[in-house]
N, C-alpha and C positions, 0 to 999 in steps of 0.2 A: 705633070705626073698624075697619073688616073690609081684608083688602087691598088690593082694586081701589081704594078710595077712598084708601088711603093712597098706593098708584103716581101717582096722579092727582096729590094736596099736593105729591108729590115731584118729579114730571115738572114740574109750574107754579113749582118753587120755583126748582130749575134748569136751567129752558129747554132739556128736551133730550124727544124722545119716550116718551110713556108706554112704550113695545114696551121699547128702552132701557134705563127701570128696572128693568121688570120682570127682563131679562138679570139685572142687576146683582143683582135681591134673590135669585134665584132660585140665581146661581152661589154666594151668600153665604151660602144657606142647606145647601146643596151641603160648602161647605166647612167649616161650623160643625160639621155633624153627622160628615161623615168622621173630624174631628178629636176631635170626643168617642168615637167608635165608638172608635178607635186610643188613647183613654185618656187625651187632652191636654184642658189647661182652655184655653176661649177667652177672652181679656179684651181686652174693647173700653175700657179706656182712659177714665173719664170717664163709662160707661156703663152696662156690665154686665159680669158674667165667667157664662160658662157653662161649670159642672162636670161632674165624674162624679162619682156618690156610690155607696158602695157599703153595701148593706143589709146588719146578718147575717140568719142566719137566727135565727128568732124562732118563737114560739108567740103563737096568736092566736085568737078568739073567732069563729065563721062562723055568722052571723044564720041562714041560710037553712038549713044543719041543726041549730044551734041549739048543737053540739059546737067544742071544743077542736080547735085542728088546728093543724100544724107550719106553718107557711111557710118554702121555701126562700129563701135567700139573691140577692139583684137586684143589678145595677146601674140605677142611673138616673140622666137628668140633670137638674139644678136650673140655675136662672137665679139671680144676685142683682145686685140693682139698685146700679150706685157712687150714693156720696154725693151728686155733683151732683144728680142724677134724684130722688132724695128729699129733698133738700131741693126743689130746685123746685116739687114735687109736693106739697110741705107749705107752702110760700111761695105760689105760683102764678107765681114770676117762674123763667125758668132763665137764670141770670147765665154760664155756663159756657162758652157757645156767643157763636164770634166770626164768626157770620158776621153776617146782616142785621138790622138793630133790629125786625123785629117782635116 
């Protein structure tokens, strides 16, 4: 599922216009990322937490000239999935969610 079609699942699920959600994922993505930038983890609760990890620096193998080379030191961010989501995802049911029975 690519975005547009997910705006779509979302706008039909609750009755409000695609234009809308998209506001909605758009300020959402907005705010996640701000907040990782500034060094905080997000946790949605039931969901996911999105972190900051930070790399050290490391030595490492580079195919394309075939040599040893230093890598500096990164931040990045990682997602991890809560238990609900993985278990549903290993079940095929998500019990977690109280809104409509499908």
């Amino acid at each position: 599922m690519n975005q547009s079609e997910m705006l779509s699942r979302v706008s039909e699920k609750i009755n409000l216009p695609k234009y809308h959600c998209e506001r909605v994922l758009d300020a959402m993505k907005k705010v996640i990322v701000e907040s990782l930038v500034n060094g905080d983890d997000v946790r949605l609760r039931g969901f996911c937490t999105f972190e900051v990890t930070n790399r050290k620096k490391r030595n490492g193998y580079n195919p394309i000239t075939g040599k040893l080379e230093e890598f500096e030191a990164v931040r990045s961010a990682a997602c991890k999935m809560g238990k609900p989501v993985k278990k549903a995802v290993k079940t095929g049911v998500w019990e977690d969610f109280d809104g409509d029975d499908e």
